[in-house]
C-alpha positions in Angstrom: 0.0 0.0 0.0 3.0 2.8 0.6 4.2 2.1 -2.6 0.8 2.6 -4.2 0.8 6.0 -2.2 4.0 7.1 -3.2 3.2 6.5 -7.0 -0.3 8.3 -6.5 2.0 11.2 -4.8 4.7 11.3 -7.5 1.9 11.2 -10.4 0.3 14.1 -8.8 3.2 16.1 -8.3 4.2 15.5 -11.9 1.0 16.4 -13.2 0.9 19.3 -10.7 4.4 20.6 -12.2 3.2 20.4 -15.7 0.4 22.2 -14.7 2.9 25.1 -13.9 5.0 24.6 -16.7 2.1 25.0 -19.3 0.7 27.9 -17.3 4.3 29.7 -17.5 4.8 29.0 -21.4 0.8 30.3 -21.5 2.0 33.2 -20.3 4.9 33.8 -21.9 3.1 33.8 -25.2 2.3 37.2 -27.2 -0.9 36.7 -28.8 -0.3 38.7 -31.9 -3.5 38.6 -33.2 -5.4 40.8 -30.2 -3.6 44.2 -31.5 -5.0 43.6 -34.8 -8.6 42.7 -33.7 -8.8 45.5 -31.2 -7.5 48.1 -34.1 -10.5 46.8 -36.3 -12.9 47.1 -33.3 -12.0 50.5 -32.4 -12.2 51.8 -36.1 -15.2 50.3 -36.8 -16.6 52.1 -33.8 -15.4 55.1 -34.6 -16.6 55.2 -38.3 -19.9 54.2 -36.5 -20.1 57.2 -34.3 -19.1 59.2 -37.4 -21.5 58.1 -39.6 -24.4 58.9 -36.4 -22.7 62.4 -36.3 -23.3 62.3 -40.0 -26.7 61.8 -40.0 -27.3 63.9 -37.0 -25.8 67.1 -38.7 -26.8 66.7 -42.4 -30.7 66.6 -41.6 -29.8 69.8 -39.5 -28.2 71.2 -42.3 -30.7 70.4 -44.6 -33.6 71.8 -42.3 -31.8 75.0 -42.3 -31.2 75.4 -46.1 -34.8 74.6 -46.5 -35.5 77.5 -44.4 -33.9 80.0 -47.0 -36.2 81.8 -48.9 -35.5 80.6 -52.6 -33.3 77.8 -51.2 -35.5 75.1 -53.3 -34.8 76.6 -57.1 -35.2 79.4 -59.3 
């Protein structure tokens, strides 16, 4: 039976230490596609609020051209 505990105890602490070992390499790791996704994510939003701008200002501008007398054509 003590030998049966010490292999249980030596597989554990093997699997324990690979445990760590993967966790360091994990961490070690760039992952170089995250800049590139949150440079798409952050332009996309920004052309987004752009484009609401857009919209917010043209009807404005529009509603005040339509407002000048002869503004619609000779």
């Amino acid at each position: 039976m003590n030998s049966l505990n010490t292999a249980a105890l030596r597989v554990a602490l093997a699997m324990q230490d690979r445990g760590r070992r993967l966790a360091t390499e994990l961490r070690g790791r760039r992952d170089a596609g995250s800049g590139v996704v949150e440079t798409i994510i952050i332009v996309a939003g920004f052309a987004g609020l752009a484009f609401v701008v857009y919209l917010a200002v043209s009807s404005k501008v529009h509603g005040w051209i339509n407002k000048i007398p002869g503004a619609s054509g000779p």
